[in-house]
C-alpha positions as CSV (number, residue, x, y, z in Angstrom):
1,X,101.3,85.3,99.5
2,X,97.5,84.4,98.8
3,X,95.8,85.7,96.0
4,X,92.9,87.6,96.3
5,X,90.3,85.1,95.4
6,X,91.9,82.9,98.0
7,X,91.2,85.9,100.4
8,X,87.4,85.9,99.6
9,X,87.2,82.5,100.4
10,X,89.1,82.7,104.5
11,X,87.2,82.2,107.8
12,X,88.9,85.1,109.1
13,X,91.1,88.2,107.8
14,X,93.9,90.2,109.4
15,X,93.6,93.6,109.9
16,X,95.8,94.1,106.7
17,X,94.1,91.2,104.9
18,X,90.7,93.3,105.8
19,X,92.6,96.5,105.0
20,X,93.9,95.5,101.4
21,X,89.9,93.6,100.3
22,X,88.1,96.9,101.8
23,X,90.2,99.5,100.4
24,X,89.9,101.3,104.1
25,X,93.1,102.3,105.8
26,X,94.8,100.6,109.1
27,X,93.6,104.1,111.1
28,X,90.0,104.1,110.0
29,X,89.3,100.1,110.1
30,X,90.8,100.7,114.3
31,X,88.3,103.1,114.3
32,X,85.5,101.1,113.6
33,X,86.7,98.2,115.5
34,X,86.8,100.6,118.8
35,X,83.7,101.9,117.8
36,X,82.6,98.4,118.3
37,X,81.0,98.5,114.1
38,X,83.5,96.0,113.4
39,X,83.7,92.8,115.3
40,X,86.7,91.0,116.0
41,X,88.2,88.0,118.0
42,X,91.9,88.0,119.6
43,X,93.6,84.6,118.7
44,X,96.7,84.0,120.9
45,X,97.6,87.4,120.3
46,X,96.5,88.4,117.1
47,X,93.1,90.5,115.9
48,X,91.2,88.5,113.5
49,X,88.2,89.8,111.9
50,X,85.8,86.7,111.2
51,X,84.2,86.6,107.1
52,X,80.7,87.2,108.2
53,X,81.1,90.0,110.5
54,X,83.9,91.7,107.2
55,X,81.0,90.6,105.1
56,X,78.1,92.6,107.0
57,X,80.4,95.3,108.3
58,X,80.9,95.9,103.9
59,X,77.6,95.7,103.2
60,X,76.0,98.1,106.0
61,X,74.6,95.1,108.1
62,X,76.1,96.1,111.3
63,X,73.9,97.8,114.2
């Protein structure tokens, strides 16, 4: 299992990676994500959420 200063540093998060460094729930991060707030990218067939888009979805950078 990764530590979480090996988290900070990934290209991309899962949606429990993302869950567990944002302190949001599964339910409210699928929210924003279908909201389109929170941009992700299907990879075979799994929901990654790139580090900038975590990054300015956190801070309040999103449109």
């Amino acid at each position: 299992m990764a530590t979480d200063a090996v988290l900070l540093q990934k290209l991309t998060y899962t949606i429990a990676e993302f869950c567990k460094i944002s302190g949001l729930g599964k339910t409210t991060v699928y929210s924003h994500i279908n909201a389109d707030r929170l941009k992700t990218r299907m990879v075979g067939g799994r929901r990654l959420i790139p580090a900038d888009a975590a990054r300015a979805f956190l801070l309040g950078e999103t449109e």
